[in-house]
Structures are given as structure tokens and as C-alpha cells.
GUKE-468939 format. One record per residue (C-alpha): residue in one letter; x, y, z; residue number from 0. Coordinates in steps of 0.02 Angstrom, whole numbers, always signed. Example, Ala and Ser with C-alpha at 12.3 -4.5 7.8 and 13.67 -1.06 7.14 Angstrom:
// residues 2
resn;u;v;w;resi
A;+615;-225;+390;0 $
S;+684;-53;+357;1 $
This chain:
// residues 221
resn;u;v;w;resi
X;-75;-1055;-136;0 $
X;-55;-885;-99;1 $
X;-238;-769;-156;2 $
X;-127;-628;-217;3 $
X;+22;-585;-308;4 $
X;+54;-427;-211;5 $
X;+13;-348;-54;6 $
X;+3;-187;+11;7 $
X;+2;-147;+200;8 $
X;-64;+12;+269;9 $
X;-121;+116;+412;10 $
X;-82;+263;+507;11 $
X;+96;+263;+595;12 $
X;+117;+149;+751;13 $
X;-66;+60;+711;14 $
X;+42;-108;+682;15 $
X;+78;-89;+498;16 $
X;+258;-175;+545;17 $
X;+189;-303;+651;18 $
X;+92;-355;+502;19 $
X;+250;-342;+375;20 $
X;+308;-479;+507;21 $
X;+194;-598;+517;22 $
X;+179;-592;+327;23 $
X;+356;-600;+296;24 $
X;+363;-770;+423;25 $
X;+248;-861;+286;26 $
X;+370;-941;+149;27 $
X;+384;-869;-21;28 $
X;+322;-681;+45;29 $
X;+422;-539;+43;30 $
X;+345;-367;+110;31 $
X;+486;-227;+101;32 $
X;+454;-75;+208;33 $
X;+402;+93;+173;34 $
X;+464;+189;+20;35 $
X;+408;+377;+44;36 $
X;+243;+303;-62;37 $
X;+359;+293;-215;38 $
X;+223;+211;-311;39 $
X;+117;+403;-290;40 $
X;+240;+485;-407;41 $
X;+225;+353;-535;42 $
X;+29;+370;-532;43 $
X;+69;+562;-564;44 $
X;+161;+530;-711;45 $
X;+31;+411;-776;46 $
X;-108;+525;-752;47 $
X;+2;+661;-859;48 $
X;+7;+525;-974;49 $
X;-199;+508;-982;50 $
X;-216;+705;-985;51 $
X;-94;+714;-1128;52 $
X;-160;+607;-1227;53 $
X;-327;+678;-1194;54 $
X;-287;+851;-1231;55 $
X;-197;+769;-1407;56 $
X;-372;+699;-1471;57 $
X;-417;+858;-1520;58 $
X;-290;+887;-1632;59 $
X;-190;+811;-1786;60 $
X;-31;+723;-1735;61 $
X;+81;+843;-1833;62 $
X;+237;+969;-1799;63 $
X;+112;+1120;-1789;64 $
X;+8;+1050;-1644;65 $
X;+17;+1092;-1475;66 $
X;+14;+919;-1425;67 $
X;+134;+856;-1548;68 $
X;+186;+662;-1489;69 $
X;+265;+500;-1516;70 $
X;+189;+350;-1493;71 $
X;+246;+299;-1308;72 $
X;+92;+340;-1198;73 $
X;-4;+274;-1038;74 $
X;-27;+103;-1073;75 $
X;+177;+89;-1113;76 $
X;+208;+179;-954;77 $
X;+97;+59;-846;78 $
X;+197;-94;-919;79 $
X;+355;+8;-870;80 $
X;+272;+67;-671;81 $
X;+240;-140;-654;82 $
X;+435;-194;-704;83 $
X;+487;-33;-593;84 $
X;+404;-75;-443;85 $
X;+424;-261;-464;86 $
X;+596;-237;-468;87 $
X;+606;-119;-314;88 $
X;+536;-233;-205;89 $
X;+641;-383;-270;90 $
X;+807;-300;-246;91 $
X;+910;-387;-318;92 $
X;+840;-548;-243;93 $
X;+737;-712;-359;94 $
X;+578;-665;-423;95 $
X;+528;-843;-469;96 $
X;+546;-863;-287;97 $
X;+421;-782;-232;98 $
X;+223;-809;-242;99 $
X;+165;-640;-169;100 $
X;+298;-487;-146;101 $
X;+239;-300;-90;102 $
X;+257;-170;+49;103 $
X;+193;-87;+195;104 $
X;+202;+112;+205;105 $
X;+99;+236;+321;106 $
X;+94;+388;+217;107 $
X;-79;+405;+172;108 $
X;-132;+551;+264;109 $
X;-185;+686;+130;110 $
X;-26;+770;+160;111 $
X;+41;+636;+94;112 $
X;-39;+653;-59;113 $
X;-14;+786;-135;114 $
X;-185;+836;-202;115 $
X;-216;+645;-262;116 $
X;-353;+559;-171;117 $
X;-321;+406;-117;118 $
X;-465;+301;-200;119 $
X;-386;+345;-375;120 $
X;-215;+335;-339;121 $
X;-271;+138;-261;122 $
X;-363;+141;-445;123 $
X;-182;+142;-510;124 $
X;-90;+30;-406;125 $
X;-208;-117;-422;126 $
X;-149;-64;-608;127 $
X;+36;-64;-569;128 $
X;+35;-209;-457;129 $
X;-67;-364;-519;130 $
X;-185;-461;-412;131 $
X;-173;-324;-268;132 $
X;-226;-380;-83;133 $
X;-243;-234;+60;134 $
X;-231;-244;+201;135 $
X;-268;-113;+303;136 $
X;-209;-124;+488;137 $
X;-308;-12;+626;138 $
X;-285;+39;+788;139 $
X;-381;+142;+933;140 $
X;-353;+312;+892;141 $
X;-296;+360;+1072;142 $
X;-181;+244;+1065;143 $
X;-111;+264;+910;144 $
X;-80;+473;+965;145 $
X;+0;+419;+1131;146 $
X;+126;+297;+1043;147 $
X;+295;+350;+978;148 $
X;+334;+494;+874;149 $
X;+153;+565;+888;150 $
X;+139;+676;+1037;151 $
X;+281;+757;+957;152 $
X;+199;+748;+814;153 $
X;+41;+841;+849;154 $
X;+119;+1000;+955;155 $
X;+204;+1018;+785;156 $
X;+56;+960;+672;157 $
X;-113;+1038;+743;158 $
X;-253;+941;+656;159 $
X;-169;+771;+615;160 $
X;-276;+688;+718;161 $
X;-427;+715;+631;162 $
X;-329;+675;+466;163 $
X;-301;+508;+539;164 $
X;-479;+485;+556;165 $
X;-508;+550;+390;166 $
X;-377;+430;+341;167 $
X;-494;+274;+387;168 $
X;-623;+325;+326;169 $
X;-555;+344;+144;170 $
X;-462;+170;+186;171 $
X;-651;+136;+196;172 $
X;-699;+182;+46;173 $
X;-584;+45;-63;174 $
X;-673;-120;-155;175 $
X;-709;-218;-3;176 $
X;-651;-359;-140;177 $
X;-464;-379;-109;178 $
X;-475;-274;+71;179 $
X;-466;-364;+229;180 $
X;-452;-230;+406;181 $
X;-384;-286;+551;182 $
X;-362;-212;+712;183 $
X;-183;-196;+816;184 $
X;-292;-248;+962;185 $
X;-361;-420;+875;186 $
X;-190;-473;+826;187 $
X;-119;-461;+986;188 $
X;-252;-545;+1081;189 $
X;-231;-687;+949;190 $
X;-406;-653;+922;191 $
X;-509;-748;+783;192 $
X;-499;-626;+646;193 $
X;-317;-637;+664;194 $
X;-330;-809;+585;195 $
X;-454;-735;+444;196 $
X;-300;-640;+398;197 $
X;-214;-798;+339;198 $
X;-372;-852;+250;199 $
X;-405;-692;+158;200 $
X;-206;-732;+77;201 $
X;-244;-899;+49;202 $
X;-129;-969;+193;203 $
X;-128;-1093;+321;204 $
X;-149;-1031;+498;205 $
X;+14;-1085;+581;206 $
X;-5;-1050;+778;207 $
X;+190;-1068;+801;208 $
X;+232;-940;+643;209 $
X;+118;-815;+729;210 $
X;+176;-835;+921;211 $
X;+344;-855;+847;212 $
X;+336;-657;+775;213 $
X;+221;-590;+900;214 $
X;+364;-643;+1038;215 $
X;+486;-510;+948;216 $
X;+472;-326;+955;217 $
X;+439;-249;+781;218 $
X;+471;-50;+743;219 $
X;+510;+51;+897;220 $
């Protein structure tokens, strides 16, 4: 039985967060969409409107004269609505009942990304928005990660983004260990122990055959 109803997968671009998606998306009854622009962040900003408003509104009498002059739908309504909206993105269209465990993977956590939120409060809000939250939070030697891909690109174009991806980690760092399991690129590809901790932190058997089976395909690009 799966430990969590959703799961969210992140990391810094080409540290494996897709890799990950796979081998999650192998076990039956999971289904781990891809990234969304962090979709969820903009929610989280209009729920923390929400909080302000109706913080700024305690000072004053509910009435036509007040500044703050408002009906009854507030934060707590909203957060029922965020958890039917996001449910229902990552569904698409598809069962719910037949899924255990549904979520996404996405790599924009940098505080670019952002956009002024930090990241433990905006996590604050999605264990809010999506029940019974697991993270998983996929590293990757930082050299590595720079030399893959996009990134040398990136970073004649982006001075500094290396540090932010250290930064990055270190915030990743700072989430409840409850509910948090890390795991290097490096570990999953030399099959290595922790791998099969993975498995146990969602509650899932280990299957050796599953995991060979997605580790034999190339994943991202």
C-alpha cells in the first residue's frame, strides 16, 4: 500500500528528476505527470492574498463603508478549491479511483523561480493542497549537473545560477525530514542500496526487473 497519496519530484534540471518520474510511473496505480511551470506557486499566491485579506479585514466591521468590505468565500474555501484543481490537473481526464498515489515532477525551484516566495512556505502550502505529500528530492554532483544539457548554455547567459543551484539544496534541505526522502542520480544508477530505500520510503515492493526494466530506456534528453 502505497505511504502517500501524492508525490512531488524535484531537483535542479538534468539531476534525474525524469529518471525518477520513470521508475515511479513503472509501479502500478502511480501516475507522476511532468513539469507544469510550478503551476501550484500561483495558487499558493492567491491563497496567501486570501490570509492577508482576511487579516487586514479583522480590524474592521464587515460593512459597505470598510475598506475590506467581503463575502464570505475566503482561504479555507480556496484551499478546498487548489486540492480539486490540482487533483484534476494531474488526472487529465483519466480515473481517479484508479490511482493510489498521483503527483509531478518539476525543476523550477531556483529562487528565480519563485518569485519572492521562499520555498519552505510555499512547500507549507502544497502539503496543504496536496494531501499526504511525499518528496522526493533527486540530487546530483553539481559538476555534472552544469556540464549536462541545456546548462553550459545556460550559465554564459545566466551568470550566478550555479550558486543558486547550490542554494537550491540547501533550502531542499531545510523541508520536514518527515515525508522527504534524497536520493542521488549517482545511487540510482549504480543500483545502489538506497535506491531500494526509495521503494520503501513509498511503501512499495522493490521489484529488480521494474527498475532494470526503466533504467534500460533513456529518459529526458
Amino acid at each position: 500500500m502505497a505511504n502517500y497519496d501524492h508525490i512531488i519530484i524535484c531537483g535542479a534540471g538534468r539531476s534525474g528528476t525524469t529518471l525518477v518520474s520513470g521508475l515511479l510511473n513503472a509501479i502500478d496505480g502511480y501516475l507522476i505527470r511532468g513539469e507544469n511551470y510550478n503551476f501550484p506557486l500561483y495558487l499558493y499566491k492567491a491563497y496567501r492574498a486570501l490570509i492577508e485579506t482576511e487579516r487586514n479585514a479583522e480590524s474592521f466591521n464587515n460593512t459597505p463603508t470598510s475598506p475590506w468590505y467581503r463575502g464570505r468565500y475566503g482561504s479555507a474555501d480556496f484551499l478546498e478549491h487548489c486540492q480539486l484543481v490540482i487533483r484534476s490537473m494531474l488526472l487529465g481526464g483519466k480515473p481517479g479511483p484508479f490511482f493510489k498515489c498521483i503527483g509531478f515532477k518539476e525543476i523550477r525551484w531556483l529562487a528565480r523561480d519563485l518569485h519572492g516566495e521562499t520555498l519552505v512556505e510555499f512547500f507549507e502550502f502544497l502539503h496543504l493542497a496536496m494531501p499526504k505529500l511525499g518528496v522526493v528530492v533527486v540530487t546530483r554532483d553539481i559538476e555534472s549537473i552544469l556540464r549536462s544539457g541545456w546548462w553550459p548554455a545556460a550559465l554564459g547567459m545566466e551568470p550566478g545560477v550555479g550558486h543558486e543551484i547550490v542554494e537550491l539544496y540547501q533550502d531542499l534541505d531545510l523541508l520536514p525530514n518527515q515525508g522527504r526522502f534524497t536520493i542521488a542520480y549517482e545511487q540510482i544508477v549504480a543500483r545502489d542500496p538506497h535506491l531500494k530505500r526509495l521503494f520503501e520510503f513509498l511503501g512499495e515492493d522493490y521489484n529488480v526487473d521494474l527498475v532494470e526494466r526503466v533504467l534500460a530506456k533513456k529518459h529526458s534528453f
